[in-house]
TIKELO-862912 format. One line per field, with one value per residue (C-alpha): residue number from 1; x negated, y negated, z negated. Coordinates in pm, whole numbers. Layout:
N
n [NUM | ...]
px [X | ...]
py [Y | ...]
pz [Z | ...]
***
This chain:
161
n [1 | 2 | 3 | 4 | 5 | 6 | 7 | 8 | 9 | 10 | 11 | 12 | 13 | 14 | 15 | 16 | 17 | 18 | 19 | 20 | 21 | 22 | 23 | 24 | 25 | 26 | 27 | 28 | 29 | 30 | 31 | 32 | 33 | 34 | 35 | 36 | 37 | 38 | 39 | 40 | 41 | 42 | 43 | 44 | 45 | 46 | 47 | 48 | 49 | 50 | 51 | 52 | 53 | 54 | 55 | 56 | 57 | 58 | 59 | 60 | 61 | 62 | 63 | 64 | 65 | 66 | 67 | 68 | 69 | 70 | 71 | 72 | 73 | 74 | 75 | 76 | 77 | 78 | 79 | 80 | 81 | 82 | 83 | 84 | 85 | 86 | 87 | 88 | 89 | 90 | 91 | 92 | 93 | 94 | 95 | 96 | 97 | 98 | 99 | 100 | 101 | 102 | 103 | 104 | 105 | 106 | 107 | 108 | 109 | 110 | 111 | 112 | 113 | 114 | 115 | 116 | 117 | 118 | 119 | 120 | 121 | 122 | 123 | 124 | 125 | 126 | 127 | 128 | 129 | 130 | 131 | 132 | 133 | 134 | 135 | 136 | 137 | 138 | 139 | 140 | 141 | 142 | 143 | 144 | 145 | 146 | 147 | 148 | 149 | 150 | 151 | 152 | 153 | 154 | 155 | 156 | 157 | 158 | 159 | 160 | 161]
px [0 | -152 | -216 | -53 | 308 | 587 | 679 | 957 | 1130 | 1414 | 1649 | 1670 | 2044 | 2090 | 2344 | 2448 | 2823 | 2841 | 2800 | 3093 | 3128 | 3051 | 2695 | 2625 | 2605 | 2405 | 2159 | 2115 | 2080 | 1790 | 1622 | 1617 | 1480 | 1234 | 1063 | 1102 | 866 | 728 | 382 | 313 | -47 | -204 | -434 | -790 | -793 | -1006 | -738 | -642 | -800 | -811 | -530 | -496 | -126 | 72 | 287 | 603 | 781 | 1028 | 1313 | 1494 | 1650 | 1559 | 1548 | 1715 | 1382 | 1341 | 1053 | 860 | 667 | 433 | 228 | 11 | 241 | -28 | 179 | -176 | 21 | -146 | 82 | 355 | 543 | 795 | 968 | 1250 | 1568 | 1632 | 1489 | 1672 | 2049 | 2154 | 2028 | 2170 | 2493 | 2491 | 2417 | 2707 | 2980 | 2824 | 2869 | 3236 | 3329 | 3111 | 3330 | 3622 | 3575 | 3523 | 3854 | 4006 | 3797 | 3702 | 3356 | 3240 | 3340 | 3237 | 2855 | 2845 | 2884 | 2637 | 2367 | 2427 | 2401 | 2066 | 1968 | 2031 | 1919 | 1596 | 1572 | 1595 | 1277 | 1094 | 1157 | 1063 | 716 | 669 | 754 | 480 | 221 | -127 | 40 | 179 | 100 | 402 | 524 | 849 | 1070 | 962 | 1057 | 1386 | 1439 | 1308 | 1563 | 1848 | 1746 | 1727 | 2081 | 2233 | 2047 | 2143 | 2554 | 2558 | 2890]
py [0 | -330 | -637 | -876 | -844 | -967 | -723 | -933 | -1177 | -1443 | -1667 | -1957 | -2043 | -2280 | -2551 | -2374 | -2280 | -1900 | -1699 | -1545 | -1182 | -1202 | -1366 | -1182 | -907 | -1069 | -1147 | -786 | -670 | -949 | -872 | -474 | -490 | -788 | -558 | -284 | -407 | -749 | -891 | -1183 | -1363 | -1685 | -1834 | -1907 | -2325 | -2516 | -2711 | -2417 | -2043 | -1789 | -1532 | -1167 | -1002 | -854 | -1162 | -1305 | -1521 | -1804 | -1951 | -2260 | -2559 | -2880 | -3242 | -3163 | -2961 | -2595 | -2450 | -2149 | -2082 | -1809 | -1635 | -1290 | -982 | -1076 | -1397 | -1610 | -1896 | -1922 | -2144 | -2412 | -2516 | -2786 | -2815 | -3045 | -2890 | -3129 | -2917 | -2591 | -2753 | -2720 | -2374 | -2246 | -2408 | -2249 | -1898 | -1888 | -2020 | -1704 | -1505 | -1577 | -1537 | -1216 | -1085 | -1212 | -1008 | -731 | -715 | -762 | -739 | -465 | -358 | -539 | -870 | -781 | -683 | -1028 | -1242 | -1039 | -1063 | -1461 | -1418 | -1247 | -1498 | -1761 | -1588 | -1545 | -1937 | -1996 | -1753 | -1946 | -2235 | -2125 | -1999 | -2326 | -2503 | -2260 | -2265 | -2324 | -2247 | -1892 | -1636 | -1382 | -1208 | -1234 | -962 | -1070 | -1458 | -1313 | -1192 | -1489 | -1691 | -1471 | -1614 | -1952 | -1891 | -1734 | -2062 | -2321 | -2179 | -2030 | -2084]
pz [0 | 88 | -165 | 68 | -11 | -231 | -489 | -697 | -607 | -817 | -708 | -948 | -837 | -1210 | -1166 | -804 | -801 | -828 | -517 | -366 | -325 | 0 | -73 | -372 | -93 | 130 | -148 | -293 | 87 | 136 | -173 | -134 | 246 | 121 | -177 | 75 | 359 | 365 | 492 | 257 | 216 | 68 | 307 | 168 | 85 | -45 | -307 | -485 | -643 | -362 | -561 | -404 | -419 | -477 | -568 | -750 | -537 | -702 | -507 | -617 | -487 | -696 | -583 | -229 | -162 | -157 | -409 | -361 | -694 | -618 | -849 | -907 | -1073 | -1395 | -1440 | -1247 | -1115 | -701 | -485 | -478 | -183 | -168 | 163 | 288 | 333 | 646 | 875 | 764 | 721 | 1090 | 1140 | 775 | 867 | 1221 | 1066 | 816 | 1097 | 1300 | 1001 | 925 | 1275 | 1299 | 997 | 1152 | 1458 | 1301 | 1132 | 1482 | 1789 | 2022 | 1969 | 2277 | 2153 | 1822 | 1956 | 2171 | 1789 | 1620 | 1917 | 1887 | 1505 | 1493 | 1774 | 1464 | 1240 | 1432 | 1507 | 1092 | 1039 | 1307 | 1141 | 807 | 976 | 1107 | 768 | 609 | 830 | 672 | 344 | 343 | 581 | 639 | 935 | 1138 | 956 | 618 | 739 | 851 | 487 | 296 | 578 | 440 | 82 | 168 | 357 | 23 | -205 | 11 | 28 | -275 | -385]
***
């Protein structure tokens, strides 16, 4: 098992609304594939200790910014990034109108139908991990299904209730 992963994660939701069922869901789904497979590394810098994984990843929302607190399974604080939500509202907002009408559809489409919203959803949901790659370059190093994931998260913070 390699060192450059995310082994725990927590979503500090405090003061959020509580999530409905719905997104409860989509978080424990997230979380599980996260833990399961995930490429996560620090980048070597010279403003901060060069820390080795496996890490503990924080997610929170505070001050309009989203915070990723990252630290060493020892408790060895390594990393803090505070990004601007700006550039993740229009894609978050576009993923959970796919969403609804993806679980609309499937109440009461044909499979064909059905298949044509979830390709356009995963086409979102792709556009939201490139953005969150491009928001982390130089600071995180993580590969496209683990940006999906940590997308997912930042879907289920930002809407959380």
């Amino acid at each position: 098992m390699t060192s450059d992963r995310i082994v725990e994660i927590e979503i500090d939701d405090g003061g959020l609304a509580p999530p409905t069922a719905q997104i409860e869901q989509e978080r424990r789904v997230a979380i599980f594939d996260l833990l399961e497979d995930n490429s996560f590394a620090l980048p070597t810098r010279e403003d901060r200790p060069t820390v080795d994984g496996p890490f503990h990843v924080r997610l929170s929302i505070r001050e309009r910014r989203l915070v990723f607190e990252i630290g060493s399974v020892d408790g060895e604080q390594a990393a803090a990034f505070h990004l601007a939500l700006g550039p993740f509202r229009q894609v978050v907002r576009d993923y959970f109108q796919i969403c609804e009408s993806y679980y609309d559809a499937v109440k009461k489409l044909p499979p064909s139908q059905i298949e044509a919203i979830d390709m356009a959803r995963r086409g979102i949901h792709d556009e939201g991990a490139r953005v969150l790659q491009e928001r982390l370059e130089g600071k995180a190093i993580l590969d496209h299904p683990t940006s999906r994931r940590l997308f997912t998260l930042i879907c289920v913070l930002h809407f959380g209730g």
